[in-house]
Backbone as JSON Lines, residues from 0, in Angstrom:
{"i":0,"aa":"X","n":[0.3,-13.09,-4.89],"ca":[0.57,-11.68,-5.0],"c":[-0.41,-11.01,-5.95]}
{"i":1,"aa":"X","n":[-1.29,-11.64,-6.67],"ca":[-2.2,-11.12,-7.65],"c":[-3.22,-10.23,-6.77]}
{"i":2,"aa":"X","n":[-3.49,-10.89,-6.1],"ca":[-4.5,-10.49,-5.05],"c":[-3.93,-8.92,-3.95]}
{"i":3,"aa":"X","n":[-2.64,-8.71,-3.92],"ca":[-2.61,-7.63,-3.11],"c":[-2.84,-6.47,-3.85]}
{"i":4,"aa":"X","n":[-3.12,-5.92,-2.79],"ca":[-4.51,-4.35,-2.62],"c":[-3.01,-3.38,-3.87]}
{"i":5,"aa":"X","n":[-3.44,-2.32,-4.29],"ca":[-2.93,-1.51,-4.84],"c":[-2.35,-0.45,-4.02]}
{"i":6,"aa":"X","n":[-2.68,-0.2,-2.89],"ca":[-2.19,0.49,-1.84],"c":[-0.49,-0.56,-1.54]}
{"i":7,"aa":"X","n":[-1.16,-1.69,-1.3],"ca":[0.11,-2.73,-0.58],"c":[1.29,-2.93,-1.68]}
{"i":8,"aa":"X","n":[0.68,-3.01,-2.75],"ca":[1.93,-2.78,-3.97],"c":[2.38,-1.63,-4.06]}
{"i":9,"aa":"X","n":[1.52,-0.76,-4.14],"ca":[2.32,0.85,-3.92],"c":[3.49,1.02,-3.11]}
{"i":10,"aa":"X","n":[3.39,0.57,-1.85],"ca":[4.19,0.2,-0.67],"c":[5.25,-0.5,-0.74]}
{"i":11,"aa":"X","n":[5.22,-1.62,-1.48],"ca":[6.31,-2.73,-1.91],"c":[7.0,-1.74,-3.16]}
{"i":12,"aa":"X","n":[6.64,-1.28,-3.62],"ca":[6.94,-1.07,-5.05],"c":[8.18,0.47,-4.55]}
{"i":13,"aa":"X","n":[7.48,1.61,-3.7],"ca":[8.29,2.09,-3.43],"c":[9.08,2.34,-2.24]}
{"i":14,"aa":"X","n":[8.98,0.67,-1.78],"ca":[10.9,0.05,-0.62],"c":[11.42,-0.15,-1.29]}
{"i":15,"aa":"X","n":[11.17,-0.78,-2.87],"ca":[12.12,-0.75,-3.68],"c":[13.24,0.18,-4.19]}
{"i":16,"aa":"X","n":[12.22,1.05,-4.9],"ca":[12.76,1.95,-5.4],"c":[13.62,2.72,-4.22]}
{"i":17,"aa":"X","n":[13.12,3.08,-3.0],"ca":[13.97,3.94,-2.41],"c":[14.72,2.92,-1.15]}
{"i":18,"aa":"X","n":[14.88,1.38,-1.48],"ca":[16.31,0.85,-0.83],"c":[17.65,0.92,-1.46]}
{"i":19,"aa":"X","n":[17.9,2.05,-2.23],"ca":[19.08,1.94,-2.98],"c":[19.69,0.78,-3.74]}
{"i":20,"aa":"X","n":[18.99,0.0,-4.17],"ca":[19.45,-0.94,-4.49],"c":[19.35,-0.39,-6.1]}
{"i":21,"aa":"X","n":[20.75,-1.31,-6.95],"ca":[21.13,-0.97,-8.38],"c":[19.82,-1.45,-9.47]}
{"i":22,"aa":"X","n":[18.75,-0.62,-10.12],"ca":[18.04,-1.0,-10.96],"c":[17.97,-0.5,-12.25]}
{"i":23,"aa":"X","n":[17.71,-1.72,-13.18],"ca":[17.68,-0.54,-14.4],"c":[16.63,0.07,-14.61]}
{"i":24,"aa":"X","n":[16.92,0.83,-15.61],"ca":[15.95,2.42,-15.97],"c":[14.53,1.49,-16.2]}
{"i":25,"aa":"X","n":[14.67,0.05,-16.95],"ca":[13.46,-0.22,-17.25],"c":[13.1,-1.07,-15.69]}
{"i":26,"aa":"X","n":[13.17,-1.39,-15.04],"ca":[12.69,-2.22,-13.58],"c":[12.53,-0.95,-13.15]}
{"i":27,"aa":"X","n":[13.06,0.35,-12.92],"ca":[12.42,1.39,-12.43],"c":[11.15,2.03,-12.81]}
{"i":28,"aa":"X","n":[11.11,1.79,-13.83],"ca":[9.84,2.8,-14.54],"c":[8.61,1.87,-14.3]}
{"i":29,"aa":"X","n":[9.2,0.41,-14.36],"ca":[8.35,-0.44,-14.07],"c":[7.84,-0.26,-12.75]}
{"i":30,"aa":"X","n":[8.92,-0.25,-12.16],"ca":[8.02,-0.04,-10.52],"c":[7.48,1.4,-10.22]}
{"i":31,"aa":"X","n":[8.18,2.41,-10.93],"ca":[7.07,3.55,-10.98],"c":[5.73,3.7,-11.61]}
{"i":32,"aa":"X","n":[5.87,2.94,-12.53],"ca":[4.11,2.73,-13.01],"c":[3.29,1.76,-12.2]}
{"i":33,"aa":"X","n":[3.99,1.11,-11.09],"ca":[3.02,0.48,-10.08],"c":[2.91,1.48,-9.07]}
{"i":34,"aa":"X","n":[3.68,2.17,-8.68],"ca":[2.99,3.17,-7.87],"c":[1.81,3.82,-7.98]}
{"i":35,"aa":"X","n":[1.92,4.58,-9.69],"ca":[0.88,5.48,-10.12],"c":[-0.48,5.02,-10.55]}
{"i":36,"aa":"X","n":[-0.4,3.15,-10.86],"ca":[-1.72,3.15,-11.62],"c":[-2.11,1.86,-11.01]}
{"i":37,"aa":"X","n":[-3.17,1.94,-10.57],"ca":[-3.74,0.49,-10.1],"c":[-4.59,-0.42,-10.98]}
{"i":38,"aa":"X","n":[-4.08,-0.47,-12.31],"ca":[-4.19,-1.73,-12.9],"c":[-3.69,-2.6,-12.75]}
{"i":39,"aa":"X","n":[-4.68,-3.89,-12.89],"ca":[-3.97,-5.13,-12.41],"c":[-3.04,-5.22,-12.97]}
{"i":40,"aa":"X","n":[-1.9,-6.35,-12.32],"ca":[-0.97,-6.77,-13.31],"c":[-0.95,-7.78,-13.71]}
{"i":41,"aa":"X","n":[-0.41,-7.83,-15.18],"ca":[-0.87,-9.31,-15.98],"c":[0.58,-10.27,-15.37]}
{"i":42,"aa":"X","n":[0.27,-11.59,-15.65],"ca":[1.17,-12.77,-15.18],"c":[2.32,-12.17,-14.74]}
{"i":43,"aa":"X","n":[2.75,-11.89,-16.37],"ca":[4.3,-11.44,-16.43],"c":[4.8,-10.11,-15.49]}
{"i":44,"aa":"X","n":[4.32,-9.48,-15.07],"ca":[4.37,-8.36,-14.59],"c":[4.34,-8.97,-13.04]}
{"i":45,"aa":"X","n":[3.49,-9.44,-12.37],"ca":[3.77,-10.06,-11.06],"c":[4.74,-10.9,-10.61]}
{"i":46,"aa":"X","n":[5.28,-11.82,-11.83],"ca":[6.5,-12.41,-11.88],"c":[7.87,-11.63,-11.58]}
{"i":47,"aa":"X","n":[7.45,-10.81,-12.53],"ca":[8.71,-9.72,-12.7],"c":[8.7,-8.92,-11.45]}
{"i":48,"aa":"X","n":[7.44,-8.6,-10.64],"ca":[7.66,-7.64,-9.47],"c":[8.05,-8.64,-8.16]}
{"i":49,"aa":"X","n":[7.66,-9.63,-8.4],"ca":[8.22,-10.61,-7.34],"c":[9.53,-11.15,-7.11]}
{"i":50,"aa":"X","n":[10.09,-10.57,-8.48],"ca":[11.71,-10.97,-8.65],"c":[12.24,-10.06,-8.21]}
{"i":51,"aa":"X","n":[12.2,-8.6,-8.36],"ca":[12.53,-7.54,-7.51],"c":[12.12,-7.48,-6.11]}
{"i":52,"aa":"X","n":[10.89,-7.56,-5.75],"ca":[11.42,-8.12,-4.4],"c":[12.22,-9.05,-4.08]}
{"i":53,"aa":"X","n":[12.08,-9.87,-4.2],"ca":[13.06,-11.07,-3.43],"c":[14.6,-10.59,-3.9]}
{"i":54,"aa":"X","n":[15.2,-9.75,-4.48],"ca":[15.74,-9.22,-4.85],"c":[16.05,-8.03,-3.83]}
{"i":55,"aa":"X","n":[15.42,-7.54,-3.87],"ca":[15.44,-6.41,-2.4],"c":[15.38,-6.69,-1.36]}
{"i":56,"aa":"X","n":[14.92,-8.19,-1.01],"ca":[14.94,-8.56,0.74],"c":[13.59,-8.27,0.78]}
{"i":57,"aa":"X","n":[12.66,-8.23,-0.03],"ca":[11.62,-7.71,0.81],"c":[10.19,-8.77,0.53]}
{"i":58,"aa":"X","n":[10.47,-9.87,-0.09],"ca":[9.73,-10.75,-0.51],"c":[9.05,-11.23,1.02]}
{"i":59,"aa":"X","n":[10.29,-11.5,1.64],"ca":[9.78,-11.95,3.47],"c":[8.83,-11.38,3.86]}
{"i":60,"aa":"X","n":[8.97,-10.24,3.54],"ca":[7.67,-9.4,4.1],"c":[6.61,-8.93,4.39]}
{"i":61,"aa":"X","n":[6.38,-9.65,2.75],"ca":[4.55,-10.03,2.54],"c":[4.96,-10.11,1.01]}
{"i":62,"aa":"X","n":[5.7,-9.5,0.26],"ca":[6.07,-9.63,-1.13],"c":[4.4,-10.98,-1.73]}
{"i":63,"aa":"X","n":[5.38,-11.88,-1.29],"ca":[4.92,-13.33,-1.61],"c":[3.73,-13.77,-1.19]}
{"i":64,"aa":"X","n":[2.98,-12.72,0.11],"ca":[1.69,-13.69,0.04],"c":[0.33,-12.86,0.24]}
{"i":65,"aa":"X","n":[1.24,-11.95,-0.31],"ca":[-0.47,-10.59,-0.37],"c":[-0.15,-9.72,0.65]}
């Protein structure tokens, strides 16, 4: 997942946000600052966005492999 485009995280980032699913204020802001900025993300941060997907159902989708 390091490797996907900033467009394709943009994308992942907001099925998240708008599958209704219960997040907190900080996993939100988190995934709103992947929308807005295409800096990479360090380890921890891809970890953490990969847990919200798979979390949302949406890891299947490409979440997991770019």
């Amino acid at each position: 997942m390091s490797d996907m485009t900033f467009e394709r995280r943009r994308d992942f980032a907001l099925a998240v946000l708008t599958k209704g699913e219960r997040l907190t204020r900080k996993s939100g802001s988190f995934l709103g600052q992947l929308v807005v900025d295409p800096t990479p993300m360090t380890a921890a941060q891809t970890a953490w966005f990969s847990a919200l997907l798979e979390r949302a159902g949406l890891a299947a989708e490409g979440g997991n492999n770019g």
